[in-house]
N, C-alpha and C positions, 0 to 999 in steps of 0.2 A: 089729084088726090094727095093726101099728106102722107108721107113714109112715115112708120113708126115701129121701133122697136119696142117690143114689152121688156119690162123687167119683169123675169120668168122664178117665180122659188120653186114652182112645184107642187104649190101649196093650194087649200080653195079657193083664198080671194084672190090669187092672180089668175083661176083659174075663171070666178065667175068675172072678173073685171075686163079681161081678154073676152070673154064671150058676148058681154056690155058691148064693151068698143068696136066688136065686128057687126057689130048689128048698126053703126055709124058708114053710109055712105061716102062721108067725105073723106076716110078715114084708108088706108090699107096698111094692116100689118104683115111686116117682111122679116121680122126675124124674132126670136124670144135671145133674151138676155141674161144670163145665172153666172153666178161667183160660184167658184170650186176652191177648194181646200185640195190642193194637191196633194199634199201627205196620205189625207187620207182617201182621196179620187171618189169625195165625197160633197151635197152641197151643203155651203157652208151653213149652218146653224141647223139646216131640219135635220141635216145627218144624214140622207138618203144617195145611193150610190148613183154614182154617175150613169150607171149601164140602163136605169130605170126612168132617168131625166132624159136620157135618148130615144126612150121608146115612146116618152110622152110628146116629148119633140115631131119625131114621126109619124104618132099616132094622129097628133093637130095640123099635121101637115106646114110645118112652117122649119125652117134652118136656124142652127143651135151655136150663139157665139157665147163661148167662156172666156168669164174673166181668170185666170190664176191666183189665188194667192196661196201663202203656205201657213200654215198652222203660229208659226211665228209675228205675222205680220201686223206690222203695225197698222193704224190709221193711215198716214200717208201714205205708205204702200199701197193698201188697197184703192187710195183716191186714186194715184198713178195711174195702176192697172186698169182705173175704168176708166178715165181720163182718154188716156190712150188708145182703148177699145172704143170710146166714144168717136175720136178723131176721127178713126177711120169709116166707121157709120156716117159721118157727116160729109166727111165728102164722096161718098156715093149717092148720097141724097136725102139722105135720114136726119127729118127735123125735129122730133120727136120724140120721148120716152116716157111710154105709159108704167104706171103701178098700180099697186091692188089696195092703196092708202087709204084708210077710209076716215079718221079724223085725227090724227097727231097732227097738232100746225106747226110744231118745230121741226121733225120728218119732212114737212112736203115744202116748207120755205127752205131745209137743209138743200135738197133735193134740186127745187129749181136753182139757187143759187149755183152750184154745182154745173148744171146742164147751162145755165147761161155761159160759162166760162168756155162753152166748145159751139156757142150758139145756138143753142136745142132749147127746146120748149119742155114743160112736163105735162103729163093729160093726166088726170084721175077720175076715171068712169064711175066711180061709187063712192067718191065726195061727198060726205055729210048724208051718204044716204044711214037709215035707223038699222041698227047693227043685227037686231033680232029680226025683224024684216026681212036680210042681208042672208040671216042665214037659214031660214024657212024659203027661203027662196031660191037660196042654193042644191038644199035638199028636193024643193017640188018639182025643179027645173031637170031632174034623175042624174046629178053630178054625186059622184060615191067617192069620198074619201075616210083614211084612217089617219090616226092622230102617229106621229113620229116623235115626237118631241112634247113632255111634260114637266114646265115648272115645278118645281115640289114647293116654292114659296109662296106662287098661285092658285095651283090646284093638286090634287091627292096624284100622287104618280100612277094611283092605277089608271089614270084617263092615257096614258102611252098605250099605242096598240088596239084601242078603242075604234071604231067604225064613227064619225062624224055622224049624226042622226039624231031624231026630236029623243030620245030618252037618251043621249049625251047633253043634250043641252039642256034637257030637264034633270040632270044630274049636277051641273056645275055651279059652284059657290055663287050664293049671289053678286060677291063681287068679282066674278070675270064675268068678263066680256064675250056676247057668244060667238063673236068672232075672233078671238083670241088677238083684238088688238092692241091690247096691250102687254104682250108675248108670253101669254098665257100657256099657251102649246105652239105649235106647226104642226102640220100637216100635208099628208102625197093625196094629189088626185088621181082617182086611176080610171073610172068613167066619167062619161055625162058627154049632152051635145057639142062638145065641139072634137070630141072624140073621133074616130075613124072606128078605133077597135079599143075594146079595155086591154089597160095596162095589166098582165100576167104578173102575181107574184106570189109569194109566201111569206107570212111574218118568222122571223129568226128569237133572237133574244133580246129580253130588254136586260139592260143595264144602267149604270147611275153613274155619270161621272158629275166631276167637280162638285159631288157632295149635293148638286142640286137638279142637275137637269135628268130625267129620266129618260131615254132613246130605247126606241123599240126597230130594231133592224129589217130593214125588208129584204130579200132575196128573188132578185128576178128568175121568172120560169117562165118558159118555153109554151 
């Protein structure tokens, strides 16, 4: 069987694309993969606390390798960081690294380019699948997530803090995307089958930084 690490956000489509790819036999995944923003011991871009990425980790039953980076960092820093964390996946045996890419062909040629350079393959389980499709199907499959993250230049910030579901998506501009791939929002998954146990939480505040992105806080509970 082929070792594979996901690259893990947290979000639906790595969550429904991870549940794709276990459903492949030839296939075993051994670890999820997420960048952290150390400063703020958050993941980078959805904004969601680390403490919440570990119970989902837990909850899927799989071991949680962070990348580091810091609020500051550049581009090549972060290539570094994964670079590095790559290396050592690879020589324990990990040929591999899945995403939840559904059609950016700059992204997913970035991407394998990148993993060639440590010997690694990329997989994208929901490649060119129809994005609306993608996410009626996320929903029928009983995977429950909320929106973390709100463009204001894509869509109205009240979609931050929002429950992912058919009257979200009957809500949104006709031009996003209803899988928000072209970073329209992010979003925490906190049920659905590949779950053990739902993710416990509370929503906090939303606030608006750099003028554009709207972040709706989540608070783990017990």
């Amino acid at each position: 069987m082929k070792k594979v690490l996901f690259a893990w956000s947290g979000g639906k489509d790595s969550a429904l694309a991870l549940y794709v790819l276990r459903q492949q036999e030839d296939v075993e995944v051994v670890g999820l993969l997420t960048t952290v923003t150390q400063d703020y011991d958050r993941i980078s871009m959805h904004g969601v606390q680390v403490a919440l990425l570990e119970r989902q980790a837990e909850s899927v039953g799989l071991p949680l390798i962070k990348v580091f980076i810091t609020k500051n960092s550049s581009n090549e820093d972060y290539e570094s960081a994964m670079r590095e964390a790559l290396e050592k996946q690879r020589a324990i045996g990990v040929s591999a690294v899945a995403f939840g890419d559904i059609f950016l062909e700059d992204l997913r040629k970035h991407r394998e380019e990148k993993l060639a350079l440590v010997d690694m393959q990329g997989l994208f389980p929901l490649w060119k699948r129809d994005t609306t499709e993608l996410a009626r199907e996320f929903i029928a499959l009983g995977f429950k997530a909320i929106v973390t993250c709100a463009d204001s230049q894509a869509v109205s910030g009240t979609f931050a803090g929002r429950s992912y579901d058919e009257q979200l998506l009957a809500d949104l501009p006709p031009t996003a995307d209803p899988c928000f791939e072209n970073g329209e929002c992010h979003s925490f998954v906190y049920d659905g089958p590949i779950f053990r146990d739902p993710i416990a939480f509370s929503t906090g505040e939303i606030v608006l930084r750099d003028e554009r992105f709207w972040y709706c806080d989540l608070i783990p509970r017990d």
